[in-house]
C-alpha distance (Angstrom), angle and dihedral (degrees) to the residues before:
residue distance angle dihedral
X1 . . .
X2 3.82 . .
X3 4.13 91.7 .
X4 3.83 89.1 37.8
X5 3.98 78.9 61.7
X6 3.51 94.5 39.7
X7 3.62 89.5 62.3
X8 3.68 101.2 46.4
X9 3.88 84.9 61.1
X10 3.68 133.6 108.7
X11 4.07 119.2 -103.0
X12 3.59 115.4 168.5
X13 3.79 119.8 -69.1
X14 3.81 102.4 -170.3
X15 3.93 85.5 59.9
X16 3.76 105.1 33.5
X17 4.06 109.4 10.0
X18 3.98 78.2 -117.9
X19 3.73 109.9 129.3
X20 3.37 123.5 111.8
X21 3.32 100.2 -149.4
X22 3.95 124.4 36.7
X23 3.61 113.0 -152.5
X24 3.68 122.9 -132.1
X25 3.76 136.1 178.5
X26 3.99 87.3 -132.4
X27 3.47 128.5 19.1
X28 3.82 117.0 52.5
X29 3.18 138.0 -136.0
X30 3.65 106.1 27.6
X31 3.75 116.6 174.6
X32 4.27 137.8 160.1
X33 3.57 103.9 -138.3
X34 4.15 88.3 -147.1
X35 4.45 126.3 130.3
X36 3.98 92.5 34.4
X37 3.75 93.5 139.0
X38 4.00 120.9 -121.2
X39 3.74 126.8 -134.4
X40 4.16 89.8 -114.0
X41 3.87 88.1 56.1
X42 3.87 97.8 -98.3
X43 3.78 125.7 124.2
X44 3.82 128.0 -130.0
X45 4.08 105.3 -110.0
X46 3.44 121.0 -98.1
X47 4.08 116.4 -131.7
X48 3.68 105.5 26.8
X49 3.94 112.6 69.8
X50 3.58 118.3 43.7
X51 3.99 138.0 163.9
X52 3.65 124.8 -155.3
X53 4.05 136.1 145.7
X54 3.91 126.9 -90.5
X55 3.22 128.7 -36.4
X56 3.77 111.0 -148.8
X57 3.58 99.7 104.3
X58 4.05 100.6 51.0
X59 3.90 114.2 147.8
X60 3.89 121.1 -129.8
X61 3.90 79.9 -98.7
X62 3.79 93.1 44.5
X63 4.08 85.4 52.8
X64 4.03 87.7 51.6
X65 3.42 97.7 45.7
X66 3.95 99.2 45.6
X67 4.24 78.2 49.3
X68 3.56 84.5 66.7
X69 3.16 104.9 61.2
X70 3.63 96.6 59.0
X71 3.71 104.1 -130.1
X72 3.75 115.3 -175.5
X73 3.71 96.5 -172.1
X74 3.40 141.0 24.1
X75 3.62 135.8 -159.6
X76 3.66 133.9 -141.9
X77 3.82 126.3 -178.9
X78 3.83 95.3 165.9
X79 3.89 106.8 129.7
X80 3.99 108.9 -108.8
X81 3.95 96.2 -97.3
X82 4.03 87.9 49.2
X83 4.29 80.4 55.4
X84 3.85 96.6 36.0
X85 3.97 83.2 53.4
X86 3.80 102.6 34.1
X87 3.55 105.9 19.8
X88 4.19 109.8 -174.9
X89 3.87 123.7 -92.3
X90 4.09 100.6 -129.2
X91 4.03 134.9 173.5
X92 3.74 115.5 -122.9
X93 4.30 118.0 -88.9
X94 3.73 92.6 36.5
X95 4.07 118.0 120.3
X96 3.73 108.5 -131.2
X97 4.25 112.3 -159.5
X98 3.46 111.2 -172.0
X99 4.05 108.2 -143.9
X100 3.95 105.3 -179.8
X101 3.30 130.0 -164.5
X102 3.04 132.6 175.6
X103 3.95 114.4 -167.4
X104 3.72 144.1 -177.2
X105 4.18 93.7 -88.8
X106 4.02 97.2 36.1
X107 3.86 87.8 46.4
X108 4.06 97.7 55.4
X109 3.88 89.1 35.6
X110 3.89 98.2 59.4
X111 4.29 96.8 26.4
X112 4.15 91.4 44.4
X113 3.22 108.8 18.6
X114 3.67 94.8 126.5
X115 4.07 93.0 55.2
X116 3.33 95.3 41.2
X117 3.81 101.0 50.2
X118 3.90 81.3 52.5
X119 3.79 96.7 51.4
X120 3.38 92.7 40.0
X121 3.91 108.2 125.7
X122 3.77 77.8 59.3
X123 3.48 105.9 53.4
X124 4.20 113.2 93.1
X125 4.34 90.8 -145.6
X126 4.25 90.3 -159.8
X127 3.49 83.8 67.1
X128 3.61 93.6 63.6
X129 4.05 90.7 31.8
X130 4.15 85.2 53.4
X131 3.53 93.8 61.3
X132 3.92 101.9 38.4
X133 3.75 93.0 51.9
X134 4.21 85.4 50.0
X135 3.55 95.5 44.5
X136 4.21 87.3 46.9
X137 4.35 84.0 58.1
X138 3.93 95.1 38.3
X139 3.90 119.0 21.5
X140 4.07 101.7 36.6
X141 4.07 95.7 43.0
X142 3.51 82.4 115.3
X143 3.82 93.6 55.2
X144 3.92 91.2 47.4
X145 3.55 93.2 49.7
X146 3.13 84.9 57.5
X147 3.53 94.8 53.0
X148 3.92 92.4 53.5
X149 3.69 92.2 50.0
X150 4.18 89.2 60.4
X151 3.21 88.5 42.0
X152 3.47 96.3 59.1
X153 3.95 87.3 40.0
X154 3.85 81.6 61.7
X155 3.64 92.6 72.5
X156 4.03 89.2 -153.7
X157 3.75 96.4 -47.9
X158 3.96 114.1 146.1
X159 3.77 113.3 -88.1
X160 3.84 139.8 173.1
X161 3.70 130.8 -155.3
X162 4.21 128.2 -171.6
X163 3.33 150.6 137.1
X164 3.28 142.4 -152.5
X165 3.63 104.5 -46.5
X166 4.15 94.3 -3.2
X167 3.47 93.0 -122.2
X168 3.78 112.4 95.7
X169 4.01 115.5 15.6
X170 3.74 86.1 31.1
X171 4.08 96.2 37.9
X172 4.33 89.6 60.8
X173 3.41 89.0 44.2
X174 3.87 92.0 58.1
X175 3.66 94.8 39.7
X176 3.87 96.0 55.9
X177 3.87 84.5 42.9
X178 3.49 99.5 55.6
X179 3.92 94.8 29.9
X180 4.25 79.6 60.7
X181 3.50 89.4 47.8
X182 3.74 93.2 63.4
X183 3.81 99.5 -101.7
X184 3.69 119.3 136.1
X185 3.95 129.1 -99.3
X186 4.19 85.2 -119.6
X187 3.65 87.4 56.7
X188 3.61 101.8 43.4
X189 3.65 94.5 41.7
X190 4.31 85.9 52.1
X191 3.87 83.2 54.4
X192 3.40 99.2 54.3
X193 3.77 89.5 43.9
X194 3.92 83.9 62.8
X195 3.40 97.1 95.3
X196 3.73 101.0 67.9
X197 3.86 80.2 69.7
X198 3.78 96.0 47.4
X199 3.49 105.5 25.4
X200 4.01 115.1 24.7
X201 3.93 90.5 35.1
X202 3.64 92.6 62.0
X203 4.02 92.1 62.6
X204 3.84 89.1 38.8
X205 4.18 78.9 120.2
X206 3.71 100.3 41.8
X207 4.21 95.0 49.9
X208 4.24 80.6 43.9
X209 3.74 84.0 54.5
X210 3.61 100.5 38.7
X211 4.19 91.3 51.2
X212 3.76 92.7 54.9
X213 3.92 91.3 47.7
X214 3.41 96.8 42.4
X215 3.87 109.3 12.6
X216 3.89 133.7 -89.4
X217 4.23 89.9 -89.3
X218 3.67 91.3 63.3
X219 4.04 89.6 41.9
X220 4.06 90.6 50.2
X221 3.73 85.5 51.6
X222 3.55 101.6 54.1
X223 3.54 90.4 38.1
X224 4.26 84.3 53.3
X225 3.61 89.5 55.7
X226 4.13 95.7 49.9
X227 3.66 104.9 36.4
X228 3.98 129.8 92.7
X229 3.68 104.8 -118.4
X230 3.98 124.0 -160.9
X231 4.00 84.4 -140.1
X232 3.58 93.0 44.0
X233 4.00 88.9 69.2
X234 3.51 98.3 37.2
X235 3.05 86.6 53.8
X236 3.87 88.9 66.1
X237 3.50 90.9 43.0
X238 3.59 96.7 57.0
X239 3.75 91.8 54.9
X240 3.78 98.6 50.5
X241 4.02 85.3 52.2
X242 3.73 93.0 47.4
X243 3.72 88.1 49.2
X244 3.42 100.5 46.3
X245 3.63 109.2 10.4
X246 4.14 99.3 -116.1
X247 4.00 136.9 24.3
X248 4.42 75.4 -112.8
X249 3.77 94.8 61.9
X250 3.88 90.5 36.0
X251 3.80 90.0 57.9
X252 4.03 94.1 38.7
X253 3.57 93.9 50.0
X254 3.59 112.6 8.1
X255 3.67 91.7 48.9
X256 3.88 99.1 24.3
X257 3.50 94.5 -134.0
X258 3.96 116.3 142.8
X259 3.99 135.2 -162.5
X260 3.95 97.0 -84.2
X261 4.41 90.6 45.0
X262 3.90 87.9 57.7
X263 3.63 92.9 39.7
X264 4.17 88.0 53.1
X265 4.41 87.6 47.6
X266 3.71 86.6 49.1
X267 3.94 89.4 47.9
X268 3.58 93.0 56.7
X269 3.44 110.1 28.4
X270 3.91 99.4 49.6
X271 3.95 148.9 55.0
């Protein structure tokens, strides 16, 4: 666990490219997914896949800085009214392919909003987080496949995938990633558990705030709704086995992906 840590740490990124999280004045939680360590000894590579949360808000300095990183692709699987309302912030040359999806949580959240922030102390958020995270392994396969197929279209170039807050839509598609890669269900599952450091930490004061105005219940079930659960994965995990009886068959025939596609990913994305 202590090396798992290690490696979910910060090193310097203006020296190396080998930070895992890239700090920006607008988007929010920003990572490169590179050194998770592979069963046949390899690491992933640092500087060329990354995750993070939307991108509608970037800065003039955000803009430059994602620039610099040389992305030839990015990745969207906001639902179309997320995109109509929020539409990403993106430097010239870069491929954009819109991915949505719109699942259990993100459904509720944007069509009753209003009745659920008001019943909120009686709202059980895993509920909600269940279903997403099964619907992410079952009902968009044919969005991820997609996925896979530009990434192998990519031939190694830099590319960046989110969401909305780059936690849930983006955190399965990083854990099947990796977990094809070679790294290790501990590892993945620390990754996705990443954002509680980059994303729920940052609203540590407002969810303080919001359960002395309104009461710890309603605070616990906001803070349901933005946190990375262990459960919350598994829970995705557990429907892509009981679909198709392994992560292997999911990825054969779920994703389509055969012996010589994951031995091209591994090519370019690690060392």
């Amino acid at each position: 666990m202590k090396r798992i840590m290690e490696l979910a740490g910060t090193q310097s990124y203006s020296a190396e490219k080998r930070q895992r999280h890239l700090s920006f004045a607008k988007v929010k939680n920003f990572r490169d997914l590179g050194g998770y360590p592979t069963a046949d000894g390899r690491t992933v590579r640092w500087g060329i896949l990354y995750r993070s949360g939307s991108l509608h808000k970037l800065t003039d300095g955000d803009l430059q800085k994602l620039a610099s990183l040389n992305l030839s692709r990015v990745f969207d699987f906001r639902s179309e009214n997320e995109v109509n309302h929020e539409p990403d912030r993106l430097p010239e040359d870069v491929k954009l392919v819109h991915l949505p999806m719109l699942d259990a949580s993100t459904k509720v959240w944007h069509e009753q909003r209003d009745d659920m922030v008001k019943n909120m102390k009686n709202i059980n958020p895993a509920e909600y987080m269940f279903a997403t995270n099964a619907e992410l392994a079952t009902k968009f396969t044919p969005e991820y496949k997609r996925f896979y197929q530009e990434l192998l279209a990519s031939n190694g170039s830099p590319i960046l995938f989110h969401c909305a807050a780059g936690k849930d839509r983006t955190g399965f598609a990083a854990a099947s990633l990796l977990r094809i890669l070679g790294v290790s269900k501990d590892v993945v599952m620390q990754d996705y558990l990443l954002t509680n450091r980059y994303l729920l930490d940052v609203y540590k004061w407002n969810l303080f705030m919001a359960g002395i105005l309104k009461g710890r219940k309603f605070a616990d079930g906001i803070r349901g709704f933005m946190k990375a659960d262990e459960s919350y994965l598994t829970a995705a995990f557990t429907a892509f086995e009981n679909e198709h009886g392994s992560f292997e068959n999911y990825v054969r025939d779920g994703l389509g992906l055969t012996e010589h596609d994951i031995e091209r990913l591994k090519k370019y994305y690690l060392e």
